[in-house]
N, C-alpha and C positions, 0 to 999 in steps of 0.2 A: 535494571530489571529485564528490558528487553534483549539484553546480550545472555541473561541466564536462559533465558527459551530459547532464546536462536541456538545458542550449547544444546539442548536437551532436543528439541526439533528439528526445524525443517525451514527455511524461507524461499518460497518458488514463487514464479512469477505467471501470472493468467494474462493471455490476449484476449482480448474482447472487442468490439466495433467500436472504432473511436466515435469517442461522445456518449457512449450508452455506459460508460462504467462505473456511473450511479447507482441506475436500474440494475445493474449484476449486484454489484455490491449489496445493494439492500436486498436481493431474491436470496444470496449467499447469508446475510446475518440470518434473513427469513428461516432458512434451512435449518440453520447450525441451529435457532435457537427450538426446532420442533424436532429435531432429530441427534440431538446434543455430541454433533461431531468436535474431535478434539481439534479446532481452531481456534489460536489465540490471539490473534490480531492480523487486521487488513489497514492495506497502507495504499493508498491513492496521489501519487503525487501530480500537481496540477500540471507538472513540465513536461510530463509523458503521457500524451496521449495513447490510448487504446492498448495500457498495458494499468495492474494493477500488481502490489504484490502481498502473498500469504505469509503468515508465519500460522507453520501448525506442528502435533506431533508427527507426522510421517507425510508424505505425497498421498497416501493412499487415501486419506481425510480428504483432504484436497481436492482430490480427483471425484469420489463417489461427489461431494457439498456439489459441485458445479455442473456436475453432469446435467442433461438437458434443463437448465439454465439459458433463454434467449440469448443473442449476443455474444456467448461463450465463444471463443477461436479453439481454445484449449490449454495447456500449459505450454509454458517456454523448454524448448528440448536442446540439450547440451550436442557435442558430435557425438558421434555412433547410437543417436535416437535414445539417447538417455536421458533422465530429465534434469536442466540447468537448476541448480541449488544457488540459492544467491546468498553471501554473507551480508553479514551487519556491515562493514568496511563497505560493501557497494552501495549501500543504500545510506547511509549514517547521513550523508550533505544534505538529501531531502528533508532532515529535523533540525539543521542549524538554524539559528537565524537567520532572516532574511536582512533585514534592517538594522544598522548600525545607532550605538547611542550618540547622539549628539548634545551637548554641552550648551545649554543656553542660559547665560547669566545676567544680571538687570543690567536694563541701560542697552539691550540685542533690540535690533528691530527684527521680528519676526510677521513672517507673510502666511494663513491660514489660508489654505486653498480649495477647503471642504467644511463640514459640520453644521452643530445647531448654532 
């Protein structure tokens, strides 16, 4: 589903002061949901500080949701000050799994390292 919007939109990416890009994010959902900009999903991966990114129908969305927003840096800008579009393919690794299955059958000693 999210490869049919990235087709039909836009996926840009907002700098913001590292550590704050909670507080944007929520000022941004804040916006989009009193002013019903066409934004379709926000994507925060934890390995990238001080960077977030949009999927919406145009930049121009994008741009009005964040404006005087704290925190805001602005969009990520391609060369010749155009604005960086980023595909599904650059971002796609941030949704794979992190963790691998592993196999444990009776008769494993197993070591619990956390819980109730």
């Amino acid at each position: 589903m999210a490869e049919e919007l990235a087709k039909n939109g836009t996926i840009l990416a907002v700098r913001t002061t590292s550590g704050r890009e909670r507080q944007v994010i929520d000022k941004l959902i804040s916006n989009v949901k009193k002013k019903g900009y066409n934004i379709y999903s926000i994507v925060s991966p934890n390995e990238i500080k001080g960077y977030f990114f949009v999927e919406a129908e145009n930049a121009d969305d994008v741009r009005v949701a964040i404006y005087g927003i704290p925190h805001v840096k602005g969009l990520i800008e391609g060369r010749e000050h155009d604005l960086k579009e980023i595909s599904m393919k650059e971002i796609e690794h941030f949704f794979a799994p992190i963790s691998e299955v592993i196999n444990v059958e009776e008769q494993d000693i197993v070591e619990l390292t956390s819980g109730p």
